[in-house]
C-alpha positions in Angstrom: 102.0 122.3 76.8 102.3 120.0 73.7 99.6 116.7 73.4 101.2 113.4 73.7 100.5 111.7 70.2 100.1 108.3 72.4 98.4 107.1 75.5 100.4 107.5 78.7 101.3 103.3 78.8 101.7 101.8 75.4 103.0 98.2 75.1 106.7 98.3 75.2 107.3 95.4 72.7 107.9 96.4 69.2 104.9 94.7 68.0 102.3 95.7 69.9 103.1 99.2 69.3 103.2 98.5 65.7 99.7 96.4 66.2 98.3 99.9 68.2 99.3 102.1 65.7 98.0 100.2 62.8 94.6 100.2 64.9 94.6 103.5 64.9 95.7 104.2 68.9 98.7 106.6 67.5 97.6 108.7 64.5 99.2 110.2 62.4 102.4 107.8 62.7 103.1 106.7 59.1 105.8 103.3 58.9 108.4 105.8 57.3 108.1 108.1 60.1 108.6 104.9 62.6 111.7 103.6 60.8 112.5 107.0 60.6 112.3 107.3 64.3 114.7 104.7 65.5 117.9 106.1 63.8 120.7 109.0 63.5 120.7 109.3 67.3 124.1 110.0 68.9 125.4 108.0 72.0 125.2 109.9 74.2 126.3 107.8 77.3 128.1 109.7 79.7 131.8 108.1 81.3 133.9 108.1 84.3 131.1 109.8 86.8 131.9 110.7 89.9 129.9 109.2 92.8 127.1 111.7 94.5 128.5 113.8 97.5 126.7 111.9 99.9 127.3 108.2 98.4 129.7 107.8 101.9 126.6 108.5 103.7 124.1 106.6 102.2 125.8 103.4 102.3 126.4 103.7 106.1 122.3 104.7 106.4 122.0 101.4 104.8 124.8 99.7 106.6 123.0 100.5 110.0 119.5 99.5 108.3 120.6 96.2 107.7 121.9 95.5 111.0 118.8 96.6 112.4 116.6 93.8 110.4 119.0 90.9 109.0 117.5 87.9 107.4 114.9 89.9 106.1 114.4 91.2 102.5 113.5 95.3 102.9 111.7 97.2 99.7 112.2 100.9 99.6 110.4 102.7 96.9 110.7 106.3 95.6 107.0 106.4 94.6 105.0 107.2 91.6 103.6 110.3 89.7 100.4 111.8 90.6 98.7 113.0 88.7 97.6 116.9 89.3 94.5 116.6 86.5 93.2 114.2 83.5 97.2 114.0 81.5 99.2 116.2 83.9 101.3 115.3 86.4 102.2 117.2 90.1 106.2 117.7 90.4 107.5 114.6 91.5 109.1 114.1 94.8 110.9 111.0 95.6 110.2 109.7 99.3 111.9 110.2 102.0 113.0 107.0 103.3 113.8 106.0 99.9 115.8 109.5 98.9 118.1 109.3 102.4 119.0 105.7 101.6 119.9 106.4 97.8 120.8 109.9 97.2 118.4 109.8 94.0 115.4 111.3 93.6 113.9 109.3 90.7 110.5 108.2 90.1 109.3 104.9 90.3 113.0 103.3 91.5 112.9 100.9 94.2 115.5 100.0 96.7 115.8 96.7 97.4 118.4 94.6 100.4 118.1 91.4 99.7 119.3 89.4 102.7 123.2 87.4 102.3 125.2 85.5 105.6 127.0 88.3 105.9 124.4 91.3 105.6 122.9 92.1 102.7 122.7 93.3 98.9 121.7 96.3 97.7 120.1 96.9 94.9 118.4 100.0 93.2 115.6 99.4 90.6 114.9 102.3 88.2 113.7 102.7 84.4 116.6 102.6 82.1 117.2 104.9 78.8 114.0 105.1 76.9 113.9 102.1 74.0 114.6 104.0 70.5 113.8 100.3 68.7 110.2 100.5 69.8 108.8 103.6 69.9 109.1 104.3 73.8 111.7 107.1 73.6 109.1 109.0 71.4 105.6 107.5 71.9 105.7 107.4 75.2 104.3 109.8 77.4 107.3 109.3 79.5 109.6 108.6 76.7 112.9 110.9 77.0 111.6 112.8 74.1 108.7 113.7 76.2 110.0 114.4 79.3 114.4 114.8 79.2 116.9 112.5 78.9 117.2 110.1 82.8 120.4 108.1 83.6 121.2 104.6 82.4 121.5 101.8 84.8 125.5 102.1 84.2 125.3 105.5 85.0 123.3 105.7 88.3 125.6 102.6 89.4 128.7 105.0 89.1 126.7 107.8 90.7 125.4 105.8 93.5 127.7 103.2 94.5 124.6 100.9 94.0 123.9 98.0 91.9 121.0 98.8 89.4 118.6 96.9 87.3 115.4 97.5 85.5 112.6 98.1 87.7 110.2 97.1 85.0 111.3 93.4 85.8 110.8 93.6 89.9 107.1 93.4 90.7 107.3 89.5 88.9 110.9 89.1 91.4 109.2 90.1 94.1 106.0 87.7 93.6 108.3 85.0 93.5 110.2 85.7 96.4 110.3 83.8 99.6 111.5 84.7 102.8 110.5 87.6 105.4 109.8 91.1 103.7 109.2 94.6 104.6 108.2 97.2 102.9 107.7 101.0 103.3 104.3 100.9 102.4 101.8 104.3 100.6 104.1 105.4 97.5 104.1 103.0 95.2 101.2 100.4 94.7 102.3 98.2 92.1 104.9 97.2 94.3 102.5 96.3 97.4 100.2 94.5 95.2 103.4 92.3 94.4 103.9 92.3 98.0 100.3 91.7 99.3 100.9 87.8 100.8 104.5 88.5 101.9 104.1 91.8 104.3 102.2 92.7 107.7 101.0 95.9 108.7 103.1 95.6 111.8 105.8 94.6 110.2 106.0 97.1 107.8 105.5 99.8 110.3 108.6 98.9 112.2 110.4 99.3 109.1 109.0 103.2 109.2 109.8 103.8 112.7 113.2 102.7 112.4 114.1 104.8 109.0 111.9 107.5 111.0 114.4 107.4 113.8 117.2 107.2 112.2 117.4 110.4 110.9 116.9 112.4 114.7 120.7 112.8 114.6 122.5 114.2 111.6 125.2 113.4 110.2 127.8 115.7 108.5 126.1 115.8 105.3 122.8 116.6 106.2 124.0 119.1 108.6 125.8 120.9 105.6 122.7 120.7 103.2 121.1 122.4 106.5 123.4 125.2 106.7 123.2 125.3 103.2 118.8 125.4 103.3 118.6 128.1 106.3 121.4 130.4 104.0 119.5 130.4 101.1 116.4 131.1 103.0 118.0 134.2 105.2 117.9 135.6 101.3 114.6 134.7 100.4 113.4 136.8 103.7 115.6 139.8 102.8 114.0 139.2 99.1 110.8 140.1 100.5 111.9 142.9 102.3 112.6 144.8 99.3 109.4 144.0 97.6 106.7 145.0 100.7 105.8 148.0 98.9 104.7 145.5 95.9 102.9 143.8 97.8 101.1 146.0 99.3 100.1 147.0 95.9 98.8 143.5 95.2 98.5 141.0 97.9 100.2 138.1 100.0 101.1 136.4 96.5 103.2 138.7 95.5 105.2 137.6 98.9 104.9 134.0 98.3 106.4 134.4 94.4 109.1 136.3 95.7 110.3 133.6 98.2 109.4 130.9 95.9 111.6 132.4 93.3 114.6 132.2 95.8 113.6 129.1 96.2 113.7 127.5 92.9 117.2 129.5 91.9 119.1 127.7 95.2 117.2 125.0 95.4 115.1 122.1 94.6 112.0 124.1 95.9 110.1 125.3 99.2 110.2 122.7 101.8 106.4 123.7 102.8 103.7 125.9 101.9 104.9 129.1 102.2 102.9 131.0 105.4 102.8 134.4 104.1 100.1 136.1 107.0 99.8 140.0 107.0 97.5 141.7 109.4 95.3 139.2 111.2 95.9 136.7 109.5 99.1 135.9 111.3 96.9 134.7 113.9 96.1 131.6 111.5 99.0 128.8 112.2 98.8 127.9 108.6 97.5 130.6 106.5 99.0 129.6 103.5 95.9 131.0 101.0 98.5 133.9 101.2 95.6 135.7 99.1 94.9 138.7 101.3 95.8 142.7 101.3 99.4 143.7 102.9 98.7 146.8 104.4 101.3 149.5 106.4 100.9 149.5 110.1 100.1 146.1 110.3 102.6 142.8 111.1 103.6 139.9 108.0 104.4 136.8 109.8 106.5 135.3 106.8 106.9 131.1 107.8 108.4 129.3 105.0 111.7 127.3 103.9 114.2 126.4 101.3 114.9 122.8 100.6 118.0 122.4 99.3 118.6 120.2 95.9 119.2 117.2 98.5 116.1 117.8 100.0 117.1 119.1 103.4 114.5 121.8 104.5 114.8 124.9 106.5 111.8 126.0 108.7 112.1 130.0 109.2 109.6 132.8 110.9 110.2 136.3 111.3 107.0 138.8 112.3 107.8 141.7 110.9 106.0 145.5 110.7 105.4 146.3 107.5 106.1 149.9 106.9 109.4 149.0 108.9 108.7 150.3 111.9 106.9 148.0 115.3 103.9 149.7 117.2 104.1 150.1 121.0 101.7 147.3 121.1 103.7 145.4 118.5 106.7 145.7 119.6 105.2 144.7 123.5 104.3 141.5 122.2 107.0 140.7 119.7 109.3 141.1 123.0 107.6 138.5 124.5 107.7 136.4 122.2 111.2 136.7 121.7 111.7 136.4 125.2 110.1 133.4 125.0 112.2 132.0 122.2 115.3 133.0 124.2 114.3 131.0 127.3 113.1 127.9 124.7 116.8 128.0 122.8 119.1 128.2 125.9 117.3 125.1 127.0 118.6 123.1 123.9 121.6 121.2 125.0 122.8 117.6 125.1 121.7 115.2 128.3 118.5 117.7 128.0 114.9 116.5 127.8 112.9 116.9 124.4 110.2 118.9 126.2 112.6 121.7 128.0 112.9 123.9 125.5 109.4 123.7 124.9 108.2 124.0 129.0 110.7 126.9 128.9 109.2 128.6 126.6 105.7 128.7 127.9 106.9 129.6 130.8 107.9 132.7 129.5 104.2 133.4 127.6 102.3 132.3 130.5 104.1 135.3 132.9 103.8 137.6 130.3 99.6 137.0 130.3 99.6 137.0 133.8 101.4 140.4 133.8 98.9 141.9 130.8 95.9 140.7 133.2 94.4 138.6 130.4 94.5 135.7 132.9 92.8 136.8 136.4 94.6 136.6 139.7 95.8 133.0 138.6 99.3 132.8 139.2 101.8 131.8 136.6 102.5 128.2 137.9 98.5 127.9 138.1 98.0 128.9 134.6 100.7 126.4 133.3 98.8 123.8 135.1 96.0 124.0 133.7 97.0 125.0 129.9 95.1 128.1 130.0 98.1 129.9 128.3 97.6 128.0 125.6 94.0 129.9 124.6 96.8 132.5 122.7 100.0 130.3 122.3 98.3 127.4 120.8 100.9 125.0 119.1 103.9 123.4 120.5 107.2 125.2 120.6 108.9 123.2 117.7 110.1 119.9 115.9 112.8 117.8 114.4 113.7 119.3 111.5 115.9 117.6 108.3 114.5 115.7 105.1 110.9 116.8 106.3 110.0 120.2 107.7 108.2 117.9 110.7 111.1 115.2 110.3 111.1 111.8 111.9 107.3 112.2 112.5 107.2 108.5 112.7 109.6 107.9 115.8 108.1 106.5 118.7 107.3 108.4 121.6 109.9 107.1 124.2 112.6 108.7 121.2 111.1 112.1 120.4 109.0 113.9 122.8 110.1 111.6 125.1 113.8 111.5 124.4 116.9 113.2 125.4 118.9 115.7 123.1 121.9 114.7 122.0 124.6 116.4 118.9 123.4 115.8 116.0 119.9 116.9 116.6 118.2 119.7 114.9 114.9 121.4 115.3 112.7 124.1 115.7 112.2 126.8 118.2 109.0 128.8 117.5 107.3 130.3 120.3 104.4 132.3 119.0 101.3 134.5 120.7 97.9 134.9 118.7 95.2 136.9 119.3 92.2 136.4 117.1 90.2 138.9 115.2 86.9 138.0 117.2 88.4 137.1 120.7 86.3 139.3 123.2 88.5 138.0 126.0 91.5 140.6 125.2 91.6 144.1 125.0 90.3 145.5 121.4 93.6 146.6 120.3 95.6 143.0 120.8 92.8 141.1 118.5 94.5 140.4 115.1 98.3 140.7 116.2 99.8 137.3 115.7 103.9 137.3 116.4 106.0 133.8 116.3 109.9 133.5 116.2 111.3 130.2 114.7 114.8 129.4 113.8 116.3 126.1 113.4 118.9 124.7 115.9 121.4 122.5 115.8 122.5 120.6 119.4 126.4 120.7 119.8 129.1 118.6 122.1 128.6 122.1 124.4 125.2 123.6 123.7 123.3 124.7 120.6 124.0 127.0 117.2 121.4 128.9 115.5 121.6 127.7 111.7 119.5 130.3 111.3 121.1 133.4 112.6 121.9 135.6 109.3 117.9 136.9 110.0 117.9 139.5 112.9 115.7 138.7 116.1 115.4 141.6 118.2 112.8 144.2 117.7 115.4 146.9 117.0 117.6 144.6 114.6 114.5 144.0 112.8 114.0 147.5 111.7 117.3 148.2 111.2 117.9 145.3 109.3 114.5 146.4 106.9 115.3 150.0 106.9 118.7 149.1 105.2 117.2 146.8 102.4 114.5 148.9 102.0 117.7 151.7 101.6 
């Protein structure tokens, strides 16, 4: 990686990068080279764009956002880089509120609505073309030269449908504003200290709930870039397929650079830490170290997602043997599991409660401990009483799932676990049984066997569809499925 000949931040006025240089801040820089600097450049502004996909969209998400708070300015940022260590930055990933609202994904733009009679005005904030007069565009550690060429304000307008300015000029807008304000606080600090006498806690929290909620149903766009997530990720599992006998020569990397790889050529990137668990660490919910040996005769329990371009994730599991081929043992428990994952998906249907598919589920688990004798003389009903089932299946059955692989984490109680289901909704349904390595309370050849089943489903008018069915389920379609990759 080339060394930035400036610091990150010069001054922006002609002057005082002239006055920096001169003091020796940018070595090297002679006048010619300067002068030289800011001409022969093309124009290279682009003409006649055509809006984003999802512009429609966006503007009705802000439509029914305005409604919800009128009189009330509301600030929307994307967020900032962080930086990864002392001049490097980690990828940047605009925020969530802030990317469903917009449809861009660039950093440091705000949205702002400032309140009219009738509504209010949007307007998005974002750092024009780099300045070629002063030295930004090529002294600048963000300069264009730097770092690639970013829209003008003209441009992003056409793109989308949004008024733009310079955000350079909003923190001293937003200082002298008056009125009620809200702001979606934690990405983008320059903008809260502008905001520090103008915003409550509270305040600013409803603002996060209600964006939160919004997004439990889908709408037709987001339930394309779903379809589109859980595709691409059917490939990434049949990737890894074909490379087990890699990584059994190396490790659980080799499995998580495989998917990623899928990942990157379809998408924007993985929607999570990929959980790439052979052996017993499948009975980790969150291995995602994915440093240890992948050995034949043992399970992978392969957990990860593709998030689409429009950041729409896919949340995918598959346990699978292997050498291709389930143990007695194996395959007992993966039955159950899948069983259980049955019982939890036929429960998903409109007018239903949140917690069905989930009580559903454990229903299943619970009878199948009771029939292995890992639970006494307790009877099934008993067990579920008193959570003891939960010793092996440990986590909840699933999620909301859309923008974030654990969407809409923010919603209030009374609308998620709580709620009813209605079309629209997606999420999760990931039963899963874990034994541990050093659990003395199961028979010795259970401990390290760890099996969970997720797929994402979407609630219909009539029922439910599985937007992840291009991955086989069923013990048998399993090793089919790997035997023919594997060819």
């Amino acid at each position: 990686m080339a060394e930035e000949l400036t610091p990150e931040n010069p001054e922006t006025e002609e002057e005082e990068t002239v006055k920096q240089r001169k003091n020796g801040l940018y070595p090297g820089v002679s006048d010619e080279l300067a002068a030289n600097m800011k001409s022969g450049w093309a124009d290279t502004e682009l003409h006649g764009l055509e809006p984003i996909a999802q512009a429609a969209h966006t503007a009705a998400r802000r439509a029914a956002l305005s409604a919800r708070f009128p009189g009330e300015r509301l600030v929307i940022p994307a967020g900032n880089l962080k930086t990864r260590s002392n001049d490097t930055e980690y990828a940047f990933r605009a925020s969530t509120e802030y990317a469903y609202l917009t449809g861009d994904q660039t950093q440091d733009g705000v949205l702002v609505l400032e309140p009219t009679e009738d509504g209010h005005e949007a307007t998005i904030h974002l750092l024009p073309r780099s300045n070629r007069e002063n030295g930004e565009f090529w002294l600048d550690g963000q300069g264009e030269l730097w770092v690639g060429r970013r829209h003008s304000l003209t441009e992003a307008e056409q793109l989308l449908g949004i008024p733009a300015k310079d955000v350079r000029e909003l923190p001293a807008a937003l200082t002298e504003a008056t009125g009620p304000v809200r702001n979606v606080r934690g990405h983008d600090a320059g903008i809260e200290a502008a905001l520090t006498d103008k915003v409550t806690a509270e305040r600013d929290e409803e603002l996060r709930v209600f964006l939160s909620e919004a997004r439990l149903v889908k709408d037709a766009f987001e339930i394309a870039e779903l379809e589109k997530a859980c595709d691409a990720t059917a490939r990434g599992f049949e990737d890894v397929v074909k490379i087990l006998d890699k990584a059994e020569a190396t490790s659980e990397r080799y499995i998580e650079g495989t998917f990623f790889l899928r990942a990157r050529i379809e998408g924007n990137d993985i929607g999570y830490g990929s959980i790439c668990a052979a052996g017993p660490h499948a009975t980790t919910l969150h291995w995602v170290r994915n440093d240890g040996p992948v050995r034949s005769g043992e399970l992978l329990l392969l957990d990860a997602g593709v998030e689409t371009n429009d950041l729409y994730t896919a949340d995918v599991t598959r346990t699978l043997p292997i050498n291709g081929t389930f143990t007695p043992l194996q395959r007992k428990i993966y039955d159950a599991v899948y069983e259980a994952q049955e019982a939890g998906i036929a429960a998903v249907k409109p007018g239903a409660d949140y917690r069905d598919f989930h009580d559903a589920a454990q229903r299943v688990l619970a009878e199948k401990l009771v029939e292995w004798g890992l639970l006494g003389d307790l009877s099934v009903d008993k067990v579920l009483e008193l959570g003891l089932q939960r010793r092996w299946t440990l986590h909840g059955t699933g999620h909301m799932l859309g923008m974030d692989v654990h969407d809409c984490a923010a919603a209030r109680t009374e609308t998620y676990v709580d709620g009813t289901l209605e079309p629209g909704v997606c999420l999760t349904v990931e039963p899963g049984l874990y034994f541990q390595a050093d659990d003395l309370t199961v028979p010795e050849e259970y401990r390290g066997i760890g099996v969970r089943i997720e797929d994402d489903i979407l609630v219909t008018e009539d029922g439910n569809r599985n937007l992840s069915d291009k991955l086989p389920r069923r013990a048998d379609e399993v090793e089919e499925w790997m035997a023919r990759l594997k060819g």
